[in-house]
Biopython code that builds the backbone (N, CA, C, O; Angstrom):
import numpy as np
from Bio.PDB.StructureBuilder import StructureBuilder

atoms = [
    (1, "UNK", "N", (86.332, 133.072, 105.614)),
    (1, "UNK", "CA", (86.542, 133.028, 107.052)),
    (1, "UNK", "C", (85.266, 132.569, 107.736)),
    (1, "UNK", "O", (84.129, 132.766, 107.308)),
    (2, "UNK", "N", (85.584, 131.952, 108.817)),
    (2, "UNK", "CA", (83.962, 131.213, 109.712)),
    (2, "UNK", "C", (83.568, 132.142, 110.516)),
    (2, "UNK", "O", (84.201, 132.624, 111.455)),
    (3, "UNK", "N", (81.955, 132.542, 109.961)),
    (3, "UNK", "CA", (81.097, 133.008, 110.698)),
    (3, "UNK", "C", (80.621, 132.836, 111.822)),
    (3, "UNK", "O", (79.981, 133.672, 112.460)),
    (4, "UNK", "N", (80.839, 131.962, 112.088)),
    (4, "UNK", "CA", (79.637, 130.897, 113.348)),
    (4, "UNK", "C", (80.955, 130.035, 114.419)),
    (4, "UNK", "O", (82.054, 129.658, 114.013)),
    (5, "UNK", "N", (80.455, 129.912, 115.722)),
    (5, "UNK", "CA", (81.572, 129.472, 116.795)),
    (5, "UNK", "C", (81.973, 128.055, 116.065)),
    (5, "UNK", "O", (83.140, 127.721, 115.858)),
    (6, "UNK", "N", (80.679, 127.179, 115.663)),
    (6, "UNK", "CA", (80.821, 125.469, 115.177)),
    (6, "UNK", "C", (81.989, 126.152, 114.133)),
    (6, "UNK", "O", (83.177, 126.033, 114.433)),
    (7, "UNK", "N", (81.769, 126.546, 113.457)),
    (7, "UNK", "CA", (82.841, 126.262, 112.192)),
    (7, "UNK", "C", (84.402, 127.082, 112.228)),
    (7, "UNK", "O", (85.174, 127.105, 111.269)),
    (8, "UNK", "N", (84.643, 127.714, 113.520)),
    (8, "UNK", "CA", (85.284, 128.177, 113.891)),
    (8, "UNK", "C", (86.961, 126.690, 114.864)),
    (8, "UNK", "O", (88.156, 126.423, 114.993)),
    (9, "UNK", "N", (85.096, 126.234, 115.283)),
    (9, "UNK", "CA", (85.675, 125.138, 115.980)),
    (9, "UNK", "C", (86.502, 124.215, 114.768)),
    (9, "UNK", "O", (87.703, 124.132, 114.513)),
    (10, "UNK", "N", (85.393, 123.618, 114.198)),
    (10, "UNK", "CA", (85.677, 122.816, 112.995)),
    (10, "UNK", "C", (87.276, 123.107, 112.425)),
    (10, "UNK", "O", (88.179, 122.284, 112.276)),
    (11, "UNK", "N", (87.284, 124.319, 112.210)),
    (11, "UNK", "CA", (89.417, 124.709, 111.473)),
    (11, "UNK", "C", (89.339, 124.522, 112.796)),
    (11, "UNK", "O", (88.172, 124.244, 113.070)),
    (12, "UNK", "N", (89.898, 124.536, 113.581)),
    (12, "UNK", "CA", (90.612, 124.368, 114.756)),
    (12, "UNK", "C", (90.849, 122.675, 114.709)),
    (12, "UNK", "O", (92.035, 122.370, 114.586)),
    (13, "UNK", "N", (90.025, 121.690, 114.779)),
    (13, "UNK", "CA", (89.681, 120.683, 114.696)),
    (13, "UNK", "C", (90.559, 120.040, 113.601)),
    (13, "UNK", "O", (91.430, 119.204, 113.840)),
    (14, "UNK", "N", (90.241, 120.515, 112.366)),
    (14, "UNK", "CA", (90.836, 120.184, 111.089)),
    (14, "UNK", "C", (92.306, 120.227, 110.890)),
    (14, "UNK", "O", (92.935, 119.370, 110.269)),
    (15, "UNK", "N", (93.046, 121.760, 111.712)),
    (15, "UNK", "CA", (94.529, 121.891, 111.987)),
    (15, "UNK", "C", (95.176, 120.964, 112.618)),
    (15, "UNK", "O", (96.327, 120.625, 112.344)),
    (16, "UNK", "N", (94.252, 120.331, 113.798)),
    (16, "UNK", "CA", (94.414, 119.380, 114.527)),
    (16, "UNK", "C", (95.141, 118.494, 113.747)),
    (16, "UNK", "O", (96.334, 118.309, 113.506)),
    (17, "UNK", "N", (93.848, 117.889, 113.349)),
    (17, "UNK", "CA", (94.384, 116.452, 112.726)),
    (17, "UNK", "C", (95.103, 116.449, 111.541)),
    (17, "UNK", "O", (95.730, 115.391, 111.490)),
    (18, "UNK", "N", (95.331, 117.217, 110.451)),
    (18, "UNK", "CA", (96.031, 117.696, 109.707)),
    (18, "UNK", "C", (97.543, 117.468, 110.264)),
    (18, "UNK", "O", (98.208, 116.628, 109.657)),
    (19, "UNK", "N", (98.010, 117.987, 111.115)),
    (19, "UNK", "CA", (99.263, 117.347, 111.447)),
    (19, "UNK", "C", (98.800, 116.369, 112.325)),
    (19, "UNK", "O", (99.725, 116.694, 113.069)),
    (20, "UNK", "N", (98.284, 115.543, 112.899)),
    (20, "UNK", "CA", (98.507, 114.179, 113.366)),
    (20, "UNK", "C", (98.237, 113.666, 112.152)),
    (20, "UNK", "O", (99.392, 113.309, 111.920)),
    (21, "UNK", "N", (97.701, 113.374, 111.286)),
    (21, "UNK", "CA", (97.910, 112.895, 110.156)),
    (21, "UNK", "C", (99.446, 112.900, 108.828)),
    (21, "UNK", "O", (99.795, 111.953, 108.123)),
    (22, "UNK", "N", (99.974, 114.106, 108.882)),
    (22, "UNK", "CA", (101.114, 114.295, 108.520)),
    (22, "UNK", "C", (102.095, 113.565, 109.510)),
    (22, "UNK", "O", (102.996, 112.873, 109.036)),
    (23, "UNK", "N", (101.963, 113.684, 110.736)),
    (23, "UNK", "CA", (103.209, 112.823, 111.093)),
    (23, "UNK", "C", (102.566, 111.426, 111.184)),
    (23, "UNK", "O", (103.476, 110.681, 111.549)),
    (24, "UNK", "N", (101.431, 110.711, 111.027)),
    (24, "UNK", "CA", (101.374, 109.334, 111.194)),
    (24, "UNK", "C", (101.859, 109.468, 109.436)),
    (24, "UNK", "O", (102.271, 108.341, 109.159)),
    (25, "UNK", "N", (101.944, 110.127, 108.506)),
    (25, "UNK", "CA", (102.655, 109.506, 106.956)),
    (25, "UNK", "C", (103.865, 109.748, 106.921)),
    (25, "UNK", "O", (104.584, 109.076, 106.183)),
    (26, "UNK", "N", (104.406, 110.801, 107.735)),
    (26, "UNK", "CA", (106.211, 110.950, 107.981)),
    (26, "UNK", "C", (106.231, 109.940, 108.223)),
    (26, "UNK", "O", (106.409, 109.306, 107.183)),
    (27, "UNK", "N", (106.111, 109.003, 109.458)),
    (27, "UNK", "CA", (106.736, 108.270, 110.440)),
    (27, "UNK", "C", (106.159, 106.697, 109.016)),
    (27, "UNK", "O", (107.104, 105.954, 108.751)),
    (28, "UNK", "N", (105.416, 106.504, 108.616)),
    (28, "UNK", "CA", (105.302, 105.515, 107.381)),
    (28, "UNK", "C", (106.263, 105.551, 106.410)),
    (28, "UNK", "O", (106.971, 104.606, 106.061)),
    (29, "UNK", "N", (106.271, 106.996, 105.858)),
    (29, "UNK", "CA", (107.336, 107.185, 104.823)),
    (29, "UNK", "C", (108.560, 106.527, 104.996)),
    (29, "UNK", "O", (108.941, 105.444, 104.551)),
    (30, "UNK", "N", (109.176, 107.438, 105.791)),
    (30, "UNK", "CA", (110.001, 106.734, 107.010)),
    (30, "UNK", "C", (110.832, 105.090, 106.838)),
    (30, "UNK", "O", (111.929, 104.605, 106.562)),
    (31, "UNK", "N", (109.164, 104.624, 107.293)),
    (31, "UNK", "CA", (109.934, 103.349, 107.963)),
    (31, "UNK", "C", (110.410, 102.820, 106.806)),
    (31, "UNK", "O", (111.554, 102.377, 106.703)),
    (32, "UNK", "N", (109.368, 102.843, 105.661)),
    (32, "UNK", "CA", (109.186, 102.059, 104.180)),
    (32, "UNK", "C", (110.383, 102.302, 103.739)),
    (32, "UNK", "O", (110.900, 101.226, 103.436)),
    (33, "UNK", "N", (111.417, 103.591, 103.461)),
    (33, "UNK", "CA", (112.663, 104.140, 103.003)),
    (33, "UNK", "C", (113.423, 103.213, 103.748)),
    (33, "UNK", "O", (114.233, 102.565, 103.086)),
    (34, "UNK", "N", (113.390, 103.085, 104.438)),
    (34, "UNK", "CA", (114.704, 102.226, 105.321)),
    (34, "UNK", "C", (114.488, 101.167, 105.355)),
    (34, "UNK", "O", (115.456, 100.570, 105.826)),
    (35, "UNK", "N", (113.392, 100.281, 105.004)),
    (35, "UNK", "CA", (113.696, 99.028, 104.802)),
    (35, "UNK", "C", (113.755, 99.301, 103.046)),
    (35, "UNK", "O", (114.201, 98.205, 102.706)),
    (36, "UNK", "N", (113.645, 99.787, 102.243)),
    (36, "UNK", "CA", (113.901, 99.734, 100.800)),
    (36, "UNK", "C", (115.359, 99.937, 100.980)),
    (36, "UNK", "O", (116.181, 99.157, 100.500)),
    (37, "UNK", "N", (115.544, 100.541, 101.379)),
    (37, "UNK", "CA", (117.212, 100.763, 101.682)),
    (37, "UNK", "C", (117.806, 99.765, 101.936)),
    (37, "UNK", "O", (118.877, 99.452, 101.418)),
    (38, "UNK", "N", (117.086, 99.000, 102.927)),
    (38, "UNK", "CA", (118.160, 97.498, 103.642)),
    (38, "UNK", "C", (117.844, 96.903, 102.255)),
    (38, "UNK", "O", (118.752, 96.134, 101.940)),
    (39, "UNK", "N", (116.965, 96.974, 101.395)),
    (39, "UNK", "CA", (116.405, 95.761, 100.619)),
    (39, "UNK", "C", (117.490, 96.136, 99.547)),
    (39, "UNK", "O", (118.102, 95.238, 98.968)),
    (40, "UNK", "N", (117.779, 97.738, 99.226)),
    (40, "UNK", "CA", (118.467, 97.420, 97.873)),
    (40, "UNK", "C", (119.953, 97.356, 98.018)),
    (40, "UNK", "O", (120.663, 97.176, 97.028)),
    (41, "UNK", "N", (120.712, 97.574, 99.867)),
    (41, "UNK", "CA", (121.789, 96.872, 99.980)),
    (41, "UNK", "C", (121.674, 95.611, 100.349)),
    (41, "UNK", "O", (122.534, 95.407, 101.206)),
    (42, "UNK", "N", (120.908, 94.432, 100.095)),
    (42, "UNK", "CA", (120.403, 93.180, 99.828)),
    (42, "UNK", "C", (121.038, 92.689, 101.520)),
    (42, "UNK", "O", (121.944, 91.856, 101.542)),
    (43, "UNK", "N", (120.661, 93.087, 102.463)),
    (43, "UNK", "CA", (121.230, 93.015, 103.512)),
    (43, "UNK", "C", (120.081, 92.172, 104.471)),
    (43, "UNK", "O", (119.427, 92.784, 105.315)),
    (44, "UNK", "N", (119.919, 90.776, 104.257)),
    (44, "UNK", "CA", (119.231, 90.079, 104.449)),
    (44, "UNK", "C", (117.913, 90.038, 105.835)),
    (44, "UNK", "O", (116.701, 89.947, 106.029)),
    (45, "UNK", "N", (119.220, 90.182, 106.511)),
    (45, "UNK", "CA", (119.204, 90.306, 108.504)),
    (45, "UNK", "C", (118.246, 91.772, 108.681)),
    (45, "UNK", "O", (117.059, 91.761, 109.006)),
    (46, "UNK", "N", (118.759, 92.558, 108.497)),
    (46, "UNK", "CA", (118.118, 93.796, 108.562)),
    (46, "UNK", "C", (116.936, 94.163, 108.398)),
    (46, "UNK", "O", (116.055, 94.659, 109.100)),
    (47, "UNK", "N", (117.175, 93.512, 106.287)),
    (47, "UNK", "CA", (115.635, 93.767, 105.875)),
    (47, "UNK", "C", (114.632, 93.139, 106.414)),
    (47, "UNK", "O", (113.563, 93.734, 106.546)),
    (48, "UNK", "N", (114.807, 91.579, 106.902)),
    (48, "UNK", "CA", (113.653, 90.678, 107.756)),
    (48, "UNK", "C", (113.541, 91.287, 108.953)),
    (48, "UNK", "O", (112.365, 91.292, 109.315)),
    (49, "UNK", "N", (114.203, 91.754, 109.646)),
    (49, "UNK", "CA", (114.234, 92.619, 111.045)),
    (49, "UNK", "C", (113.408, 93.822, 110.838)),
    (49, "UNK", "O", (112.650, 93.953, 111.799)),
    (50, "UNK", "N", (113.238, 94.876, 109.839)),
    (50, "UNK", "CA", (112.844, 95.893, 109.324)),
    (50, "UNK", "C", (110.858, 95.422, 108.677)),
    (50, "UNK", "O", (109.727, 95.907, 108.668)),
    (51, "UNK", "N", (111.418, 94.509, 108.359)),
    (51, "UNK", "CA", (109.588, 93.568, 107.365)),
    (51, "UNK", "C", (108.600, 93.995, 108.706)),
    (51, "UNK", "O", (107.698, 94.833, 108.700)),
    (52, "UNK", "N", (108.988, 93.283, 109.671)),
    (52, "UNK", "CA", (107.947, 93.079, 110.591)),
    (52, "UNK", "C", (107.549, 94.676, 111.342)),
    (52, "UNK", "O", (106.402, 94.843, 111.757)),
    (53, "UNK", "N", (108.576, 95.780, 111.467)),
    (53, "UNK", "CA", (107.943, 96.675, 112.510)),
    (53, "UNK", "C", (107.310, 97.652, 111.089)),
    (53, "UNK", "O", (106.631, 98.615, 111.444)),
    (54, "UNK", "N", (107.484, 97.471, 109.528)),
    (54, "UNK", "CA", (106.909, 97.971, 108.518)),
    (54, "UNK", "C", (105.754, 97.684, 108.599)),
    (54, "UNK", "O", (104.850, 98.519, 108.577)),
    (55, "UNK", "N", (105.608, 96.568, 108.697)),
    (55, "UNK", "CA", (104.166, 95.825, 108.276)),
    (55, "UNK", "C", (103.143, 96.008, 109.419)),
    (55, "UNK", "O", (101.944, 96.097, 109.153)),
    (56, "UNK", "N", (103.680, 96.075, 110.909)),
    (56, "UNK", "CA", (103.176, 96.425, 111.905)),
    (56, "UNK", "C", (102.740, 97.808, 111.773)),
    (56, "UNK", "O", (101.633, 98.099, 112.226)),
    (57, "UNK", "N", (103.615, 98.901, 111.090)),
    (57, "UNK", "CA", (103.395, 100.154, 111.105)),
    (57, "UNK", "C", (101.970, 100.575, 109.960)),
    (57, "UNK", "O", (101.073, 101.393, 110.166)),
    (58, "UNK", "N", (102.154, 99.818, 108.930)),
    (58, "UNK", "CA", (101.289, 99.827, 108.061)),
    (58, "UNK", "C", (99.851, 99.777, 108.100)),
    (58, "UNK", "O", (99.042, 100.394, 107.407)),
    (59, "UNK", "N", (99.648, 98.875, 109.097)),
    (59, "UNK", "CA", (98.682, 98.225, 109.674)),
    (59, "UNK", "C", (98.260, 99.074, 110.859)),
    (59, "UNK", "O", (97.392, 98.433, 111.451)),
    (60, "UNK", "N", (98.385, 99.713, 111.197)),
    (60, "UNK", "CA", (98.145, 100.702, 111.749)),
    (60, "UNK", "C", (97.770, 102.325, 110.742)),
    (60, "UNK", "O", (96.937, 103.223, 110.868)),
    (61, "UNK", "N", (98.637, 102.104, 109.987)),
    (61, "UNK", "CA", (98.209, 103.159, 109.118)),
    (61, "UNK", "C", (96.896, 103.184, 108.863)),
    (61, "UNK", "O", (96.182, 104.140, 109.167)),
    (62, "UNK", "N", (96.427, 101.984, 108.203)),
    (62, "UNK", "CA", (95.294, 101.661, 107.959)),
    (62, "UNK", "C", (94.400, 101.709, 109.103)),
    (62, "UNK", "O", (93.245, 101.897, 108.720)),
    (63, "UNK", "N", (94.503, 101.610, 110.364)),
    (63, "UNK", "CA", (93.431, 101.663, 111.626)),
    (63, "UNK", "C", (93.383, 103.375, 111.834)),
    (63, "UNK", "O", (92.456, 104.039, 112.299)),
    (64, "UNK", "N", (94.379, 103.729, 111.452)),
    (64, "UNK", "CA", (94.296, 105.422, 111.971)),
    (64, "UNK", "C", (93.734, 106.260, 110.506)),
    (64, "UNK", "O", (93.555, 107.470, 110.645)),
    (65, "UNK", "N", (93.438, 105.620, 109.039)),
    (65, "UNK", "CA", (93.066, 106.099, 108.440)),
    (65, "UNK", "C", (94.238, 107.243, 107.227)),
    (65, "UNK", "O", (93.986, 108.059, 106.340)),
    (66, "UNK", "N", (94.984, 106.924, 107.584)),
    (66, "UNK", "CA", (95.971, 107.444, 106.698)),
    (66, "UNK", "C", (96.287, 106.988, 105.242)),
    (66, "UNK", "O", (96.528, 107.803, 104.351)),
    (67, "UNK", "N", (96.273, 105.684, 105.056)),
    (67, "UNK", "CA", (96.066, 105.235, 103.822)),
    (67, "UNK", "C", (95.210, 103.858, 103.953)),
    (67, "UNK", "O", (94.819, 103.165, 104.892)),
    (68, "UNK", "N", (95.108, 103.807, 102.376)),
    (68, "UNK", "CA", (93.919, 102.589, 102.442)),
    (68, "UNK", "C", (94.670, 101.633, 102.279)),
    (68, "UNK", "O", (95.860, 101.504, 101.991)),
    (69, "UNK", "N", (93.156, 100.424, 102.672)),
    (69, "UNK", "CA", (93.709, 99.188, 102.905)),
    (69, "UNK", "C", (93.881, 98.370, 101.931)),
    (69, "UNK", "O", (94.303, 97.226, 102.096)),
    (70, "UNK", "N", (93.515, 98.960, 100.601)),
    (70, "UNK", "CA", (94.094, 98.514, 99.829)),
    (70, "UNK", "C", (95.789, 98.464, 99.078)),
    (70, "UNK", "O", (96.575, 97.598, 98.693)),
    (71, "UNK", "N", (95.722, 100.242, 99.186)),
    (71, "UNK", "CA", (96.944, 100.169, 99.125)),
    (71, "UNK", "C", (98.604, 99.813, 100.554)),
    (71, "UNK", "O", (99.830, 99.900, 100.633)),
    (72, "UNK", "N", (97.520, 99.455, 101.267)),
    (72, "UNK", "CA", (98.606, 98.695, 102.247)),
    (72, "UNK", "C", (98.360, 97.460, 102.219)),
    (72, "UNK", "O", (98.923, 96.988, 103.207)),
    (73, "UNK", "N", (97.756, 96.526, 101.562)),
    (73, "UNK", "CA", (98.182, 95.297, 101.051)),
    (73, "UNK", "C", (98.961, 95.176, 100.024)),
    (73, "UNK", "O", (99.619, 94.173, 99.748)),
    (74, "UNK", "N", (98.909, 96.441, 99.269)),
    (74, "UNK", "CA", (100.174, 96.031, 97.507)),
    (74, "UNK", "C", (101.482, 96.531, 98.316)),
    (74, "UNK", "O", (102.510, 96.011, 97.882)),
    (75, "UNK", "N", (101.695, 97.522, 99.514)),
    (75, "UNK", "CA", (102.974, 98.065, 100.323)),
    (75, "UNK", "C", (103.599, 96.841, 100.188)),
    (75, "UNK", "O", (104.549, 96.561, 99.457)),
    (76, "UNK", "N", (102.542, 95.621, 101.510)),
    (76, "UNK", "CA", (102.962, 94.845, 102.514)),
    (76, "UNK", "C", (103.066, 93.422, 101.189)),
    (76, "UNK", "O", (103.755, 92.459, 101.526)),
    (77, "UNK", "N", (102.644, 93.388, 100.312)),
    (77, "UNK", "CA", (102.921, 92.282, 99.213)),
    (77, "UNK", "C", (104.289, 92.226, 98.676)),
    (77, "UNK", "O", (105.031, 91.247, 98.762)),
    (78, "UNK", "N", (104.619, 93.558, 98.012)),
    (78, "UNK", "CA", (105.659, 93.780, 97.535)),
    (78, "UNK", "C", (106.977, 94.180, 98.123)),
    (78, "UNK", "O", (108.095, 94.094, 97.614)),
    (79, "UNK", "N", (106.626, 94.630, 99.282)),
    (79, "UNK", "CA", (107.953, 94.685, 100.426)),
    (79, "UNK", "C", (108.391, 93.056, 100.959)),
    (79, "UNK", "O", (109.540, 92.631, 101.086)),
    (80, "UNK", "N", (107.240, 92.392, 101.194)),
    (80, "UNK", "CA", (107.358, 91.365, 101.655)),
    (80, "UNK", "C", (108.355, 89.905, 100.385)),
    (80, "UNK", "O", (109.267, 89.149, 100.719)),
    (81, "UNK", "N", (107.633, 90.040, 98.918)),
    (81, "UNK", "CA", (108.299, 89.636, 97.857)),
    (81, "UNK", "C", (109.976, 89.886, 97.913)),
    (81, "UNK", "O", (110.847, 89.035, 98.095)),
    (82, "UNK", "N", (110.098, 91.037, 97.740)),
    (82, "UNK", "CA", (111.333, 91.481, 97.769)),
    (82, "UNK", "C", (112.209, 91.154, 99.054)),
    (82, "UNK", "O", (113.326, 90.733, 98.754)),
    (83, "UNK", "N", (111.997, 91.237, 100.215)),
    (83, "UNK", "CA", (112.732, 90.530, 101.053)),
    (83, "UNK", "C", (112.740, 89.081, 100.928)),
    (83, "UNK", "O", (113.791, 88.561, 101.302)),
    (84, "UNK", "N", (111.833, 88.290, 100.497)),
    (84, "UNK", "CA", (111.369, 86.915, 100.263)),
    (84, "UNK", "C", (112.865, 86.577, 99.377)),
    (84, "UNK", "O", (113.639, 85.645, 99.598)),
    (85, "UNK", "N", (112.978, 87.573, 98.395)),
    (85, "UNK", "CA", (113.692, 86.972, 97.628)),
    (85, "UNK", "C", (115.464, 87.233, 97.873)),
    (85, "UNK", "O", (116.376, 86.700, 97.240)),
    (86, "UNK", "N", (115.562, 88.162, 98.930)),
    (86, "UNK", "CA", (116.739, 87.942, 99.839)),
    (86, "UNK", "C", (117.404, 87.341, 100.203)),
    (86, "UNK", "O", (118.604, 87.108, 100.054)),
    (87, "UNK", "N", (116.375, 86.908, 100.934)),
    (87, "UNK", "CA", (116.104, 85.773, 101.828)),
    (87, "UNK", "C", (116.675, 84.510, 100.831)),
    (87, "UNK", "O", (117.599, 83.950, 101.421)),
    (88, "UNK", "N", (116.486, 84.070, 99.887)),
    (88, "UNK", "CA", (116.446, 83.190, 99.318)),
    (88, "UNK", "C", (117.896, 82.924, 98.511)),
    (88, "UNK", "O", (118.336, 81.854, 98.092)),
    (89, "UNK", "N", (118.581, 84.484, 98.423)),
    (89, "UNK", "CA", (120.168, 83.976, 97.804)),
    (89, "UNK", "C", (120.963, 83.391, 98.358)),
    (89, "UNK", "O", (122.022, 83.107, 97.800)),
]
sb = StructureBuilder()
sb.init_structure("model")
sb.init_model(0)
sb.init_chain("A")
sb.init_seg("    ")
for serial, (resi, resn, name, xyz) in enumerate(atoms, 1):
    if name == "N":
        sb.init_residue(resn, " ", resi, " ")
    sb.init_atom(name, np.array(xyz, "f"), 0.0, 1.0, " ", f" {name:<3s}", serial, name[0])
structure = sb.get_structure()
């Protein structure tokens, strides 16, 4: 337990962002499920409609620190492939 007001503050602080952080990865989880969804009912319209507010969301993930930017380039590669190839039947 915290001795001192700073570290008192600090958990307070930490609870904070702890859930703003949990819901900026809900609301990712989220989006990613539902366009995998449009993608594996091969539903062309949707999934390209769905690409862009993913990739927008992602990209943000990465500015708010939720996941890295690395692994939101292999997200936004392989979401993007897979609709690519939708697209293409």
């Amino acid at each position: 337990m915290a001795n001192h007001k700073s570290a008192e503050k600090r958990i307070r602080q930490n609870e904070k962002r702890r859930e703003i952080n949990r819901s900026n990865r809900g609301k990712l989880r989220t989006q990613i499920k539902k366009l995998r969804t449009a993608i594996g009912a091969a539903d062309s319209k949707t999934s390209t409609e769905l690409l862009g507010e993913t990739v927008s969301l992602i990209d943000k993930s990465v500015n708010k620190g939720v996941i890295h930017r690395n692994t939101a380039a292999r997200y936004k590669a392989r979401l993007t492939k897979h609709v690519s190839a939708i697209a293409q039947q």
